[in-house]
Backbone bond lengths (Angstrom), bond angles and torsions (degrees), N, CA, C in turn:
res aa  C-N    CA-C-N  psi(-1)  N-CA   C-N-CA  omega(-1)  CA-C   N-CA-C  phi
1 X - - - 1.450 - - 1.529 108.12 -
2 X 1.494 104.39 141.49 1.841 91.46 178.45 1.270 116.75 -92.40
3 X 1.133 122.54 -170.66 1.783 125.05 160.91 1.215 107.12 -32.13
4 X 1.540 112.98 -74.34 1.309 101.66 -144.85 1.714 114.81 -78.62
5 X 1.509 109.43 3.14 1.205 126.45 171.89 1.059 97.40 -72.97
6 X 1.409 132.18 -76.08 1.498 116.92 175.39 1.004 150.72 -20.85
7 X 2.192 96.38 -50.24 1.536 98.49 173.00 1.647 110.16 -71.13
8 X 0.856 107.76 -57.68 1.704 114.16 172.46 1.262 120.31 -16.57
9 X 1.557 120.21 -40.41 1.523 138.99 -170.48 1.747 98.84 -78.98
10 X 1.454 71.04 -38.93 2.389 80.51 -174.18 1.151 113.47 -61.64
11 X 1.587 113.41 -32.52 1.406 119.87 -141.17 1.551 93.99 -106.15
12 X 1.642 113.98 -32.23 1.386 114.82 -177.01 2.206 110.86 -70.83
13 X 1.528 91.58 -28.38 1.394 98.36 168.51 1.436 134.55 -67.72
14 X 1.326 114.89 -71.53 1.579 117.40 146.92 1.724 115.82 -23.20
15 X 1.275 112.39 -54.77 1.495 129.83 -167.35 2.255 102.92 -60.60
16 X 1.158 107.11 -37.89 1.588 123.65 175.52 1.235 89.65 -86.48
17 X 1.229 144.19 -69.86 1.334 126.79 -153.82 1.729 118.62 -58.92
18 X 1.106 92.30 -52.99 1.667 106.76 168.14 1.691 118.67 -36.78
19 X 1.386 98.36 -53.03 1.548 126.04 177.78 1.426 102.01 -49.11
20 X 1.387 107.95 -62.70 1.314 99.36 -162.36 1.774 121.67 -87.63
21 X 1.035 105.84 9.65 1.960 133.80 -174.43 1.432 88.18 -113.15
22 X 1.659 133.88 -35.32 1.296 115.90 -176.97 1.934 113.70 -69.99
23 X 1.851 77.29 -54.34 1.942 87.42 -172.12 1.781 106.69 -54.13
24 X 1.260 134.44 -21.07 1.216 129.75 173.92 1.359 86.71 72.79
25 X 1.437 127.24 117.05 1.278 151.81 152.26 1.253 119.29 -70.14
26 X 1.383 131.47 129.60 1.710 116.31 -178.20 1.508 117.17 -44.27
27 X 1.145 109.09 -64.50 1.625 117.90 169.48 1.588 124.76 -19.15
28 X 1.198 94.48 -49.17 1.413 102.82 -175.76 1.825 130.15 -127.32
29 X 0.905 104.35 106.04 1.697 122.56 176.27 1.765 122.34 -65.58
30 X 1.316 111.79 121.82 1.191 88.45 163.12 1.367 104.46 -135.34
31 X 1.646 109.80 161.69 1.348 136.81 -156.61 1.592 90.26 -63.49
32 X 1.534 105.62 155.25 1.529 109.76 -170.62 1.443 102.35 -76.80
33 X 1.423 153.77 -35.41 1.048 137.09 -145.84 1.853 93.35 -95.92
34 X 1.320 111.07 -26.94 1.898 106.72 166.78 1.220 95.47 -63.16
35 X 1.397 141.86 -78.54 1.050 148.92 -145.43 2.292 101.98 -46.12
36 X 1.200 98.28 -46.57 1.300 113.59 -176.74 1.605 121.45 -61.14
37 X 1.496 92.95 -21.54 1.819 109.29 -170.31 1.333 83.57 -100.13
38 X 1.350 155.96 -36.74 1.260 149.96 -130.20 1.758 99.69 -108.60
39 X 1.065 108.61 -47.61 1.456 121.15 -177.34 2.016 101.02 -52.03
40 X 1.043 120.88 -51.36 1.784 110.97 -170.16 1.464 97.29 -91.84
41 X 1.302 131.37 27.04 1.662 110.30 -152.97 1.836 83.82 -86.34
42 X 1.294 117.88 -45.60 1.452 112.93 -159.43 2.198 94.71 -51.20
43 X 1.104 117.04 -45.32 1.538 113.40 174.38 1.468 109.73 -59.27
44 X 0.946 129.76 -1.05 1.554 132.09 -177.23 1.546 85.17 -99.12
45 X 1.041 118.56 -75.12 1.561 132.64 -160.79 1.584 103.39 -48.60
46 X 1.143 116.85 -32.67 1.242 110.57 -174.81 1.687 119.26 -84.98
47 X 1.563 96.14 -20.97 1.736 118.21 171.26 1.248 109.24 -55.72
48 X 1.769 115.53 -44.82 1.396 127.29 -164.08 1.268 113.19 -86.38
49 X 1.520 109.38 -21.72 1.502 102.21 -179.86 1.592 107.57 -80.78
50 X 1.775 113.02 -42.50 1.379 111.42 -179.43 1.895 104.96 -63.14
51 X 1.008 142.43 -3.38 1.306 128.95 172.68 1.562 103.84 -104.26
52 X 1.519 114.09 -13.18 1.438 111.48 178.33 2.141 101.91 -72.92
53 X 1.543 109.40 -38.14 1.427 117.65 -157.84 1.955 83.46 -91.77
54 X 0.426 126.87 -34.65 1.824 133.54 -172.06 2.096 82.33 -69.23
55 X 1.097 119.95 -68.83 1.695 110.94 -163.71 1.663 105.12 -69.13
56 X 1.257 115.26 -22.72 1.462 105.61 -179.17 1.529 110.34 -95.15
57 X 1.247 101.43 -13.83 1.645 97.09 175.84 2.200 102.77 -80.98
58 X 1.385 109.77 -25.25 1.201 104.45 -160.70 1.850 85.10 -84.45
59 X 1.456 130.66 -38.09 1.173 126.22 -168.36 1.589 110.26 -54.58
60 X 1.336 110.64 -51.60 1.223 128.05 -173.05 1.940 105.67 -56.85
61 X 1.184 122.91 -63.22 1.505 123.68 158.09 1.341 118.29 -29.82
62 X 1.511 136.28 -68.18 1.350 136.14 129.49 1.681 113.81 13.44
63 X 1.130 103.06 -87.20 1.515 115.37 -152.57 1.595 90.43 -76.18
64 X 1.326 138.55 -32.53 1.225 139.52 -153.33 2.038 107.36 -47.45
65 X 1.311 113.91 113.72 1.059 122.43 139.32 1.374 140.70 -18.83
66 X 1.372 138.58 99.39 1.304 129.92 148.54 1.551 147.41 -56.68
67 X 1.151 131.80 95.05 1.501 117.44 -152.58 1.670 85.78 -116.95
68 X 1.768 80.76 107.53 1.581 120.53 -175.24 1.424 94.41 -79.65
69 X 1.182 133.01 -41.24 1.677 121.04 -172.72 1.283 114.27 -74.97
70 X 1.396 128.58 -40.23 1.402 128.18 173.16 1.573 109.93 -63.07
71 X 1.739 115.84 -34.91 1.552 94.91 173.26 1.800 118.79 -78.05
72 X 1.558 124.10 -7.69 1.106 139.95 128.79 1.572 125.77 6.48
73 X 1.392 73.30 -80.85 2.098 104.80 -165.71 1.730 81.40 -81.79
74 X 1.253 133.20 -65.29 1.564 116.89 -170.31 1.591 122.57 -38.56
75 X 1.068 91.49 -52.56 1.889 114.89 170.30 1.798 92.76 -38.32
76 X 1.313 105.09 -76.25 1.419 115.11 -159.84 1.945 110.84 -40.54
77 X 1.547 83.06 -56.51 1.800 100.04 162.38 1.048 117.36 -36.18
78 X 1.511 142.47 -84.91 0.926 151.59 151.43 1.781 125.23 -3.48
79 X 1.546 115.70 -69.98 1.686 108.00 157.41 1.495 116.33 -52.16
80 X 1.111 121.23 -51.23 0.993 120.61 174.20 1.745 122.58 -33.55
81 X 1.250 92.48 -56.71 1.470 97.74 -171.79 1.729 109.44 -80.92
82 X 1.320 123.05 -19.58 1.182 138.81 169.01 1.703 107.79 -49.51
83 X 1.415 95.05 -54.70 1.477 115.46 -167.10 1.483 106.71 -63.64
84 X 1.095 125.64 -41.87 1.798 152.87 164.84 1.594 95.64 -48.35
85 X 1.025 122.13 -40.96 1.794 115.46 -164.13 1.160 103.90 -107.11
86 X 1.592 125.40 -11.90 1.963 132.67 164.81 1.255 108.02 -55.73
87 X 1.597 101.00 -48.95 1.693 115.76 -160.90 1.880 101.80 -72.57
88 X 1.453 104.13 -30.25 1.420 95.16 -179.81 1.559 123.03 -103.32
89 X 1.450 104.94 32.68 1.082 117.89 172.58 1.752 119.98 85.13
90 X 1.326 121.40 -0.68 1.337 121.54 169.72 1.874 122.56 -85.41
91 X 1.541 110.42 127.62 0.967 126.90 -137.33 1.512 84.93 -97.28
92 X 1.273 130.53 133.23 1.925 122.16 148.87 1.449 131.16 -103.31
């Protein structure tokens, strides 16, 4: 299953559960001050995920790697191909 299968699976779960604790079922009552926390939670949830994707996107930038040899070999590419377009007469 991929990510977004996952989240989807997460999101469709939470997403029913909520639903059915929101619509209040005859059977079951809940006390007004749950009922009150329960009603904005999906706007909470969505707060937490954008500060969850906002800290892992900033961690990941952070930690990010330089791969000094591939800009190396690009460099090299680059004269190279420069040198190819001298010989055929293109001017820079």
């Amino acid at each position: 299953m991929t990510k977004l299968g996952q989240w989807l699976c997460g999101l469709a779960l939470l997403g029913s559960a909520w639903a059915a604790l929101a619509l209040a079922p005859p059977g079951l009552r809940l006390p007004a001050p749950y009922r009150q926390a329960l009603l904005p939670l999906p706007i909470y949830l969505l707060v937490v995920f954008g500060c969850y994707s906002l800290a892992t996107v900033g961690y990941r930038l952070a930690t990010f790697n330089d791969c000094e040899q591939a800009a190396a070999e690009l460099q090299e590419h680059i004269s190279a191909a420069r040198a190819d377009l001298r010989q055929r007469g293109l001017c820079f």
